[in-house]
C-alpha positions as CSV (number, residue, x, y, z in Angstrom):
1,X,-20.3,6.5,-2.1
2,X,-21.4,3.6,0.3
3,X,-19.3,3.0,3.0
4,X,-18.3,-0.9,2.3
5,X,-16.7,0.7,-1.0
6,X,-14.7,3.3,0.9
7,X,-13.3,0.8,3.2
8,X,-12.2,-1.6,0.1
9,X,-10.7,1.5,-1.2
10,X,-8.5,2.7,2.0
11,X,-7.3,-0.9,2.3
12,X,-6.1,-1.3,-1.1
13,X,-4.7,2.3,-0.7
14,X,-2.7,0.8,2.1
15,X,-1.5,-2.4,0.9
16,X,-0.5,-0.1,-2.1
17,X,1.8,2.0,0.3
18,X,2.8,-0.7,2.0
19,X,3.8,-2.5,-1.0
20,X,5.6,0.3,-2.3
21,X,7.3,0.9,1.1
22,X,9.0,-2.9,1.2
23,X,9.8,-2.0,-2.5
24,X,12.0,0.9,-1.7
25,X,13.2,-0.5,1.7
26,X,14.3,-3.8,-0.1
27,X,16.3,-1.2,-3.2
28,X,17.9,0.7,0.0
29,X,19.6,-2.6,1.5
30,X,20.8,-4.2,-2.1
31,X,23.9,-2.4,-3.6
């Protein structure tokens, strides 16, 4: 595994999470 491949892969990871994070946050605050 080269490393330029494994540091596309933890950012998509991340933007992943932090997609899913806003997702859930923005479900909390609507009724």
């Amino acid at each position: 595994m080269s490393d330029s491949f494994y540091k596309i892969f933890t950012f998509w990871l991340n933007s992943i999470k932090k997609f899913k994070f806003e997702l859930i946050k923005k479900r909390t605050v609507l009724p």
